[in-house]
C-alpha positions as CSV (number, residue, x, y, z in Angstrom):
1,X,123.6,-11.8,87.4
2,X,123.3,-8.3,88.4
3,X,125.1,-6.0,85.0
4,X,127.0,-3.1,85.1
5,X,124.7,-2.6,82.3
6,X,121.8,-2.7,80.6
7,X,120.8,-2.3,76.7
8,X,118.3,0.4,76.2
9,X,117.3,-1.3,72.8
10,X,114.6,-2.7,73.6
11,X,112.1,-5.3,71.2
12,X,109.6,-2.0,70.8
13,X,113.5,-0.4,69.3
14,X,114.0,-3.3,66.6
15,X,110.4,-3.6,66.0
16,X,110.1,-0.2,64.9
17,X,113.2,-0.5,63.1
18,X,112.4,-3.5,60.9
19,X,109.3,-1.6,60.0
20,X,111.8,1.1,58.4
21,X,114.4,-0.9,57.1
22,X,111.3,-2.8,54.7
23,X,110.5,0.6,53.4
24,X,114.1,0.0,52.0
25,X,115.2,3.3,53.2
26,X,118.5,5.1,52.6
27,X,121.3,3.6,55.3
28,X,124.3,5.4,55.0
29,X,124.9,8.9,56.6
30,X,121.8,10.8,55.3
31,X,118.3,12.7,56.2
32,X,117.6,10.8,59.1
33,X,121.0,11.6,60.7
34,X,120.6,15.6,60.3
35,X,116.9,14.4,61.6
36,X,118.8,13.0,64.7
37,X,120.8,16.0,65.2
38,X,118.4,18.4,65.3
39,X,116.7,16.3,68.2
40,X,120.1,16.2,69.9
41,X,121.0,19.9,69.3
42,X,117.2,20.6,70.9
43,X,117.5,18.2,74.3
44,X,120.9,19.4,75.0
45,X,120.2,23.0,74.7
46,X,122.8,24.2,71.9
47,X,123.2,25.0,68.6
48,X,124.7,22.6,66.3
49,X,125.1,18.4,66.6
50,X,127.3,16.2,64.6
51,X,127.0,12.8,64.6
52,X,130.0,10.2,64.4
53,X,130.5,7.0,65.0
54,X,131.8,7.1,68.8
55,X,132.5,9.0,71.2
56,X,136.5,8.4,70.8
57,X,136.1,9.7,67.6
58,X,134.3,12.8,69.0
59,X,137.1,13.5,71.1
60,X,139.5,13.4,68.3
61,X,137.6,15.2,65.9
62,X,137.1,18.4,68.3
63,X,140.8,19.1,68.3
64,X,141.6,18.0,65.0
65,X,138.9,20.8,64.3
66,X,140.8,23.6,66.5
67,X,144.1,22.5,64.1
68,X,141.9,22.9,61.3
69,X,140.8,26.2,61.9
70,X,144.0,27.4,63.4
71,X,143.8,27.6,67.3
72,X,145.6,24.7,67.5
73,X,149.2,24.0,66.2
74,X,151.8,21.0,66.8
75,X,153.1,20.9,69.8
76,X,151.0,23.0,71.7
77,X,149.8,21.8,75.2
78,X,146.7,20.0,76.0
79,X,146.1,19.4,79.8
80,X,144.1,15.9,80.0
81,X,142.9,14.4,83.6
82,X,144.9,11.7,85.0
83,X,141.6,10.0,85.7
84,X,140.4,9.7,82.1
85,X,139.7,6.8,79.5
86,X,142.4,6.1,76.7
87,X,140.8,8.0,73.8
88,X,141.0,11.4,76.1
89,X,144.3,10.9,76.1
90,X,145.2,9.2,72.6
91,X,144.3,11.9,70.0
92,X,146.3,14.7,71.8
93,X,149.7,12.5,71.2
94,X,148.6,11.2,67.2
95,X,147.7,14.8,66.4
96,X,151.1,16.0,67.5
97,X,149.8,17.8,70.6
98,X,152.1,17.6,73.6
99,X,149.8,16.5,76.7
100,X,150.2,17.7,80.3
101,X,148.5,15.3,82.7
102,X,146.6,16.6,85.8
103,X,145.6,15.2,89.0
104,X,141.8,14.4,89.9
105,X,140.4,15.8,93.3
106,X,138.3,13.8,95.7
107,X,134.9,15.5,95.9
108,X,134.1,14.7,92.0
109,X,137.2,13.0,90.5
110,X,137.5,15.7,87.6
111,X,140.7,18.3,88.0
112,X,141.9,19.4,90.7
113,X,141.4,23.2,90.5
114,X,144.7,24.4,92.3
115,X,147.3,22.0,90.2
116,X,145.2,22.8,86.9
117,X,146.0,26.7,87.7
118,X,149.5,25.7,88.1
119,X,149.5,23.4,84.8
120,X,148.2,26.8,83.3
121,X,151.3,29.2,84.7
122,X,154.0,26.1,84.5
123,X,153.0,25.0,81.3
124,X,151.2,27.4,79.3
125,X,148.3,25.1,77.6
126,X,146.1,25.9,74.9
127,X,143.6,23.5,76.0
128,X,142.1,21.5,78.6
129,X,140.2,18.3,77.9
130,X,137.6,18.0,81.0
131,X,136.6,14.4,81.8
132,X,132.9,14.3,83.2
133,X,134.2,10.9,85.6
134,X,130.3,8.9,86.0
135,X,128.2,11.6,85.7
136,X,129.9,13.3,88.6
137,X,129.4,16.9,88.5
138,X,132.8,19.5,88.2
139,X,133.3,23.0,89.7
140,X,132.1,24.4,86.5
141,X,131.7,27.8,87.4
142,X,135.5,28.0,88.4
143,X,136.6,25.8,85.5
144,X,135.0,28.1,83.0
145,X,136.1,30.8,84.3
146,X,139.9,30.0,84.7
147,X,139.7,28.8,81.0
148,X,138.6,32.0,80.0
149,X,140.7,34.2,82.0
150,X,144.1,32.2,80.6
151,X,142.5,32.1,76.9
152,X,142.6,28.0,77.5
153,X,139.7,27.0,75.3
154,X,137.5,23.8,77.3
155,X,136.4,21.0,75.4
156,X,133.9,18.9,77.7
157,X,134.2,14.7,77.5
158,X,130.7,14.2,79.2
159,X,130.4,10.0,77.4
160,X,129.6,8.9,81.5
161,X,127.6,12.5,82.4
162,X,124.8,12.5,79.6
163,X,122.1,14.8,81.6
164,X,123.9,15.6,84.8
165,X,124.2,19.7,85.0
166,X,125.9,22.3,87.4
167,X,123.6,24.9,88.7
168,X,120.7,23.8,86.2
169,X,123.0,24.0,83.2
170,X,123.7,21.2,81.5
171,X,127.1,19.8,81.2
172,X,128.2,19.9,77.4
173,X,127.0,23.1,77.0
174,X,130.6,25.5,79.2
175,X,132.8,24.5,76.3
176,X,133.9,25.7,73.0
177,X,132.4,22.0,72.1
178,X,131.6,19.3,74.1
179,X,132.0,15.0,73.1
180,X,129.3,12.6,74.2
181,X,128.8,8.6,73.9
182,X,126.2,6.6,72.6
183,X,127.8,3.2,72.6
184,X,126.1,0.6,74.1
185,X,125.8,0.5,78.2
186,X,126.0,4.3,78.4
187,X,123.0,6.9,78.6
188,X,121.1,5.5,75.6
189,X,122.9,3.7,72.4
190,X,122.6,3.7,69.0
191,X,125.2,0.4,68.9
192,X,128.4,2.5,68.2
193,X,128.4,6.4,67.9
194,X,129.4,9.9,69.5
195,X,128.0,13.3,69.6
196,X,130.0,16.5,69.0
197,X,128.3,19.7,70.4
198,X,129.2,23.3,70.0
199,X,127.5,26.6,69.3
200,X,130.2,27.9,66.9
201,X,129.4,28.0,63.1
202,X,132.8,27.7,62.2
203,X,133.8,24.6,64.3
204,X,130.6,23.2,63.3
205,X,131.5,23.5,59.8
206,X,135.1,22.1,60.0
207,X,133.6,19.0,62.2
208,X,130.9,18.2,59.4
209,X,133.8,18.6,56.7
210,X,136.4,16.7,58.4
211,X,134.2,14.2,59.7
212,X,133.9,12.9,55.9
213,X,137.2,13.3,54.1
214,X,137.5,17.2,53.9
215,X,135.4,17.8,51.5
216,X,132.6,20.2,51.6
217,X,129.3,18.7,50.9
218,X,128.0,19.1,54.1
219,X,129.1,22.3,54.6
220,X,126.7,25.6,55.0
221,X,126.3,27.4,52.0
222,X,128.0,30.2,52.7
223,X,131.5,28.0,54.4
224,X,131.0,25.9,51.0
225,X,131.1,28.8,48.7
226,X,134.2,30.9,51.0
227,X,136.2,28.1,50.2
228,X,135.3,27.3,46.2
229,X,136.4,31.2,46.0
230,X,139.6,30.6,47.7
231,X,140.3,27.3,45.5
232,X,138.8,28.2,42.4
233,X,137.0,24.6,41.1
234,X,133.7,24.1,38.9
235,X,130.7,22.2,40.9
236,X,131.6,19.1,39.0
237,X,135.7,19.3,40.5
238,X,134.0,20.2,44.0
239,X,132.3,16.5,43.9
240,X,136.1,15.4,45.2
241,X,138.1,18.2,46.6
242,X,139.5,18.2,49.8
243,X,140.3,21.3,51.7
244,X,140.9,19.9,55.2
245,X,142.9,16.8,56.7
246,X,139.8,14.5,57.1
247,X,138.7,11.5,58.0
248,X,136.0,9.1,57.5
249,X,134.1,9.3,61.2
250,X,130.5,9.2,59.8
251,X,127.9,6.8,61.6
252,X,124.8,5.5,59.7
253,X,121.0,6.2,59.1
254,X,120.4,3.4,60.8
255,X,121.8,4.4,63.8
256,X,120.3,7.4,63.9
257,X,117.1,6.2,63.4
258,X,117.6,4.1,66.4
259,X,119.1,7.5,68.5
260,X,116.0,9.4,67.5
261,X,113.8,7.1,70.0
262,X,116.3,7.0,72.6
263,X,116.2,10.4,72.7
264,X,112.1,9.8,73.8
265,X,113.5,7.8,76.6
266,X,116.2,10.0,77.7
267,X,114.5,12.3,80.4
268,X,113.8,8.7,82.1
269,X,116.3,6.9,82.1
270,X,118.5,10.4,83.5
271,X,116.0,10.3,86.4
272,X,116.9,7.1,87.1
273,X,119.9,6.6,87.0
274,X,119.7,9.9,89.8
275,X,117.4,7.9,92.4
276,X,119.8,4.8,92.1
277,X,123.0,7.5,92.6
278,X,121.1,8.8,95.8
279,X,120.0,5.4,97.0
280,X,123.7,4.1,97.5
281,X,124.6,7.2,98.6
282,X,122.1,6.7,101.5
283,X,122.8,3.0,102.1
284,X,126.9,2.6,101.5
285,X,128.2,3.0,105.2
286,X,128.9,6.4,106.1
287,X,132.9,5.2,107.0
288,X,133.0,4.8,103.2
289,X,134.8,7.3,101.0
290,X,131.9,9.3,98.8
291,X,131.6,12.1,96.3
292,X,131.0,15.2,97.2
293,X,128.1,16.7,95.6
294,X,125.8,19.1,96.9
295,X,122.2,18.4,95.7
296,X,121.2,22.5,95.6
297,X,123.9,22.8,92.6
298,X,124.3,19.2,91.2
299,X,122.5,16.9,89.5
300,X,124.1,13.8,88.7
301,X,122.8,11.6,85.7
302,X,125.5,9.0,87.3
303,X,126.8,6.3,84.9
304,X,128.3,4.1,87.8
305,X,128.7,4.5,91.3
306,X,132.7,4.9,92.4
307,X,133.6,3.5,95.5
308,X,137.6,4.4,96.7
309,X,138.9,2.0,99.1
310,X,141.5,-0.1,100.3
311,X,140.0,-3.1,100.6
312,X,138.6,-3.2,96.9
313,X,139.8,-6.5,95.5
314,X,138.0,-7.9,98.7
315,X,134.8,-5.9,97.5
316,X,135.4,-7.0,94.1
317,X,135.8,-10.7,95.1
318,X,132.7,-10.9,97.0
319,X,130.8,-9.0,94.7
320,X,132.0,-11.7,92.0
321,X,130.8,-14.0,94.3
322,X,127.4,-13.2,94.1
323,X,127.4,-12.3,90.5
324,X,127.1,-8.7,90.7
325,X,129.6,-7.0,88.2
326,X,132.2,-4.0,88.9
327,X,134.9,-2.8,87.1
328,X,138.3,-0.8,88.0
329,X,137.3,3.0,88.2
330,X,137.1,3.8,84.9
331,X,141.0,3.1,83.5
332,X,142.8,4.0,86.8
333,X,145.3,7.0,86.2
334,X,146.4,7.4,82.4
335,X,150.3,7.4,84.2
336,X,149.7,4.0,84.8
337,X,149.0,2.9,81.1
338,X,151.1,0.8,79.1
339,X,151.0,3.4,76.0
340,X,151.8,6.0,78.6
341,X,154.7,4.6,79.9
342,X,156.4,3.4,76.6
343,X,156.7,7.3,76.0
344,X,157.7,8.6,79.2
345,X,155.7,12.1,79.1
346,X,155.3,14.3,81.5
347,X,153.4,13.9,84.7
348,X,151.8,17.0,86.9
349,X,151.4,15.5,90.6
350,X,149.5,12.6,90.5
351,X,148.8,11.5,94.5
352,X,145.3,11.1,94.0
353,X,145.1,9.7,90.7
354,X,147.2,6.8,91.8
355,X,145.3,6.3,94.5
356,X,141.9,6.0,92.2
357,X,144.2,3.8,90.5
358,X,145.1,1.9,93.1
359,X,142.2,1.4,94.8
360,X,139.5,2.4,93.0
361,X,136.8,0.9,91.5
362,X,132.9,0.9,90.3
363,X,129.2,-0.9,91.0
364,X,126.2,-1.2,88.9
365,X,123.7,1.7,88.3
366,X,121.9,1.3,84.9
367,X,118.2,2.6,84.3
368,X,116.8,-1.4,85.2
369,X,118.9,-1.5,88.5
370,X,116.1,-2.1,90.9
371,X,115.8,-1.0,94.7
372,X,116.3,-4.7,95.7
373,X,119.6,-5.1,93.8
374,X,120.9,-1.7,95.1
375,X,120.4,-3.2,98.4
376,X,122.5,-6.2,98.1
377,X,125.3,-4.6,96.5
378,X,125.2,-1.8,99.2
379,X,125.1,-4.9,101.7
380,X,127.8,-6.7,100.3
381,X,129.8,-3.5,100.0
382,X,129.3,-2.6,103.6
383,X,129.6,-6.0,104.8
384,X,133.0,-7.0,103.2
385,X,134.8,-3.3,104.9
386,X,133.2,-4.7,108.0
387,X,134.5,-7.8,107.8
388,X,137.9,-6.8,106.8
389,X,138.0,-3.6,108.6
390,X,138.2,-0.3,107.2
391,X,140.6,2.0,105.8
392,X,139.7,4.4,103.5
């Protein structure tokens, strides 16, 4: 069966890691995680990396930070793409945020740019959540720089973009922070986790406080002793007191240890994951609806390759066939979701996003696809539009 795909654990991984784990290290949340960080922080180009235990939680721990450190207040608007997975979405209702959906474009399936700068003058947001959708590249020049103009702060999602960048700048590194993915299937895994990335001191404190309990242990020295002045305690009281609404994120040791060698096989497994984007791009028929994404400013470390098209359950059914996995593209249009629904919020012109919904869908690319299976899925692709006749 061709996967979607493929573990990037390999035997050399758990090898190495039994050889650890008889040295009966430490396993919980330790050394070897600020260890992994540091590596992170240094590949991605920023400052500060937190680790957590997935990317879901990421997302929910960047704007519980911004309510922490008081940019962010109940009820205030979050502007989420339409074309997102749940846990975009999720944390901006539990944290009592009020969300303001937003319609994809067609070139790279993030916001579109005009009804985003209408969100903004309609609705008055104090953040916009932007979705990396496969590893497709954004406008991210014009993104930025709308945010900053309209004091919108931009938190990046980039879980399906690990290594993809906009004019040679990495995406993860235009927001106030940015979430990333290391579940298993995605870039590289360390079983379950999430990165948080930012360059700010103070969110980077708040994240490594809130991310266990509230308390300040992992604090800087000088964030841990602003806040024993402010609520006076002895070091032996400090050992359990709280000063934020926290939770209990953390990932493991063990994980990390596992991270710190996918990190080695990062730059690889980006490249090709980019020669098996550019491959279908030259082999799906031209009559087929594509991304738009000019190689002289994108690169695209593409987690799947999205196909739009009317006659996808046909694709999907002769794909199936011939035991070559797809998937719906990514969770359709949040609109269209149950948990959606049940609260009737408000929608922000969503013609596109239904239509990615409707007809949308995904095929293989993982960093074992070969040339050869590219090739059949491409045929199959082309063949069943043929066969049925096209209309995009």
């Amino acid at each position: 069966m061709i996967q979607l795909v493929k573990d990037t654990i390999d035997n050399q991984d758990i090898d190495h890691l039994i050889d650890w784990l008889k040295g009966y290290p430490h396993l919980t949340k330790g050394e070897v995680t600020i260890e992994f960080e540091k590596k992170w922080s240094l590949q991605a180009g920023v400052s500060h990396s937190v680790f957590v235990n997935s990317g879901s939680s990421a997302i929910l721990l960047m704007l519980q930070a911004l309510i922490e450190n008081g940019r962010l207040s109940k009820g205030d608007k979050v502007v989420v793409p339409a074309v997102s997975w749940a846990t975009d979405l999720a944390p901006v209702i539990q944290l009592g945020l009020e969300p303001i959906l937003c319609d994809c474009n067609l070139d790279d399936l993030s916001i579109d740019i005009e009804l985003f700068k209408q969100a903004i003058l309609q609705e008055k947001p104090k953040v916009l959540i932007l979705v990396t959708v496969l590893g497709l590249v954004p406008q991210m020049d014009i993104i930025k720089s709308i945010c900053d103009e309209n004091e919108v702060i931009l938190l990046e999602d980039i879980c399906e973009g690990l290594g993809s960048e906009f004019k040679g700048k990495k995406l993860g590194t235009w927001g106030l922070m940015s979430a990333c993915s290391t579940y298993f299937g995605h870039h590289i895994s360390t079983i379950e986790g999430g990165i948080i990335t930012t360059n700010d001191n103070e969110i980077y404190n708040i994240l490594k406080s809130i991310r266990s309990h509230g308390w300040d242990r992992d604090m800087d020295d000088p964030y841990q002793k602003k806040l024993r002045e402010e609520f006076p305690c002895t070091p032996f009281e400090s050992l359990y007191k709280f000063y934020y609404c926290g939770f209990n994120l953390r990932s493991t040791d063990l994980q990390a240890f596992i991270g710190i060698s996918q990190l080695d096989k990062l730059p690889e497994i980006i490249k090709k994951r980019n020669e098996n984007y550019k491959l279908y791009d030259s082999l799906l028929d031209d009559s087929l609806w594509r991304p738009n994404q000019p190689e002289h400013y994108c690169f695209v470390s593409n987690f799947a390759y999205p196909l739009i098209c009317e006659k996808r359950n046909a694709i999907a059914e002769e794909l199936s066939k011939n035991n070559i996995a797809c998937r719906p593209l990514i969770s359709g249009s949040m609109h269209k979701q149950p948990f959606w629904i049940k609260r009737a919020q408000k929608t922000f012109n969503l013609n596109n996003a239904s239509k990615v919904n409707d007809v949308g869908m995904y095929i293989p690319n993982n960093h074992q696809l070969t040339p050869e299976e590219i090739e059949l899925i491409s045929s199959i692709v082309n063949s069943t539009v043929s066969n049925h006749g096209l209309k995009k």
